[in-house]
DRENRO-106860 format. One record per atom (N, C-alpha, C, O): residue in one letter; x, y, z. Coordinates in steps of 0.1 Angstrom, whole numbers, plus 5000, padded with zeros to 4 digits. Example, Ala and Ser with C-alpha at 12.3 -4.5 7.8 and 13.67 -1.06 7.14 Angstrom:
2
A513249435078A512349555078A513249675078A514249675085S512849785071S513749895071S512950005079S513450115080
# end
This chain:
105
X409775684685X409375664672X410575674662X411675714665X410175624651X411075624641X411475744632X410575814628X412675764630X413175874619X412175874605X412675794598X411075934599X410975944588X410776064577X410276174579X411476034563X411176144560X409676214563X408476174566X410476404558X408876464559X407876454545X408476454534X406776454546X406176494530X406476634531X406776704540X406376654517X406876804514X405276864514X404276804511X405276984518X403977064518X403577054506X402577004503X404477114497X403877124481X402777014477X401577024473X403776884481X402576754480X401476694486X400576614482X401576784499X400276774507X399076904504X397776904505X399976984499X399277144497X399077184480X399077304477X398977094469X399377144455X399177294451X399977374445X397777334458X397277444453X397477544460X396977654455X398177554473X398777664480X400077724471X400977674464X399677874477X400977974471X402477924477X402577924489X403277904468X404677834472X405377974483X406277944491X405078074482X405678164498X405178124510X405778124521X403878084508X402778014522X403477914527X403677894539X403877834516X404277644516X405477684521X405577634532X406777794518X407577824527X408177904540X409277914545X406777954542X407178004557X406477864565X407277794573X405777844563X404877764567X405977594575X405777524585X406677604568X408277514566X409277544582X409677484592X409277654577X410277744589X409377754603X409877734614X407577784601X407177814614X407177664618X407277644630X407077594612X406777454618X407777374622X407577254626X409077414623X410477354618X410577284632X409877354639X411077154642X410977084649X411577194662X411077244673X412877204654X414377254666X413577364666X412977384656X413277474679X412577614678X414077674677X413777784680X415377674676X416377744670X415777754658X415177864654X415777634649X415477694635X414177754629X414077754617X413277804638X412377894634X412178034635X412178044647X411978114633X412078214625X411678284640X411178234650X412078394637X410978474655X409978544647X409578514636X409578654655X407878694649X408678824637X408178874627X409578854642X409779014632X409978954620X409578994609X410678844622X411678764610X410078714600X409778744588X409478664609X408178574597X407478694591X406978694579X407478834600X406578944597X407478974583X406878994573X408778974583X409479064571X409578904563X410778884561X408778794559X408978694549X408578794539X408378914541X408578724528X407978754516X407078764512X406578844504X406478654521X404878604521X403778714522X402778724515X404278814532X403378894541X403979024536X403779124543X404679054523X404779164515X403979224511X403179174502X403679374515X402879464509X401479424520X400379464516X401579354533X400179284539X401379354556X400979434564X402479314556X403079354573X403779484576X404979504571X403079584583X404279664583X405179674597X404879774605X406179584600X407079524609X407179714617X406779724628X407479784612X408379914618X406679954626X406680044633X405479884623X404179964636X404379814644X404479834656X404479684642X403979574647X404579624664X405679684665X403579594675X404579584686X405579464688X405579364681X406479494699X407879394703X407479384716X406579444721X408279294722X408479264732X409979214737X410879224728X410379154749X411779074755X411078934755X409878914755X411978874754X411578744752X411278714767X411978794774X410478614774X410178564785X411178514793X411678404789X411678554804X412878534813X412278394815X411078354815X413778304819X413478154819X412978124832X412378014833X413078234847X412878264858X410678234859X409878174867X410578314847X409078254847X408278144845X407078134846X409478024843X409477884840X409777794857X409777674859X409977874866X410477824876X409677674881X410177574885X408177724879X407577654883X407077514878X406177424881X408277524866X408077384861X409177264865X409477164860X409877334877X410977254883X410577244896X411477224904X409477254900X408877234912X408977044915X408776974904X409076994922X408376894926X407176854933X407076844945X406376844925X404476834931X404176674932X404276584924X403876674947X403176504946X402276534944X401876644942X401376374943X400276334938X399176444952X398776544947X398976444961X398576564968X398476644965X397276684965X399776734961X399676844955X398776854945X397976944947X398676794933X398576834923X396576804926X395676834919X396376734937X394976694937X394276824946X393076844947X395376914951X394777044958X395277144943X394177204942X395577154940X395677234927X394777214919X394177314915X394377124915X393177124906X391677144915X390777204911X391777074926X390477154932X390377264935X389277304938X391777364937X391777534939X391077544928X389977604929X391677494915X391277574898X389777534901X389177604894X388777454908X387777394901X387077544909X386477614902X387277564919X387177634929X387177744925X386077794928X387777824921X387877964910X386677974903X386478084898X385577884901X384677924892X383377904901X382177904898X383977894916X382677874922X383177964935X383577904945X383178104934X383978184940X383378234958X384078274967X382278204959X381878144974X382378034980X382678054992X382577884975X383577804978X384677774977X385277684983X385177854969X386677924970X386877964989X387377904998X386078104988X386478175001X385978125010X386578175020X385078025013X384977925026X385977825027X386277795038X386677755017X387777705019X388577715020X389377625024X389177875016X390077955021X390078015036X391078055041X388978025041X388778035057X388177895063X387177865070X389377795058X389377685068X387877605068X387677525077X386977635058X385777535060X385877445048X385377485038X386277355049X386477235044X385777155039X386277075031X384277175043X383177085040X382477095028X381277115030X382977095015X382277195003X381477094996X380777124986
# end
């Protein structure tokens, strides 16, 4: 696709509060470098006198190790036994007969 400018929120949004129209900027921003993390949006402006960051819980950010499985190589096979596992999960008697090898579901 092509490069184009953005509309500005203001012009999409007239009647929104101009703190809203600029976090709103930053959460949306393309590069996720240039967005804000959660403490940072908690301490905007916006959410003054409404966040109090020092009770909010924290966390570590998600090890990239948890992503592993997006570097897997799945054929077309695979991915047709993977979705009949998931379909399978909600029909939890035919789950466990085709988990003991009965095949005929």
């Amino acid at each position: 696709m092509r490069k184009k400018q953005p509309m500005p929120f203001k012009l999409k949004f007239p009647n929104a509060d101009p703190l809203a129209l600029r976090l709103l900027e930053r959460l949306l921003a393309f590069d996720p470098e240039d967005r804000p993390t959660p403490k940072e949006a908690l301490d905007d402006p916006y959410f003054k006198g409404l966040a109090k960051v020092e009770r909010e819980p924290s966390c570590q950010p998600i090890a990239k190790m948890e992503f592993e499985f997006e570097r897997r190589r799945v054929t077309k096979e695979d991915m047709r036994e993977l979705i009949f596992r998931e379909i399978l999960e909600y029909h939890p008697q035919k789950l466990e007969d085709y988990l003991n090898g009965n095949h005929q579901i």
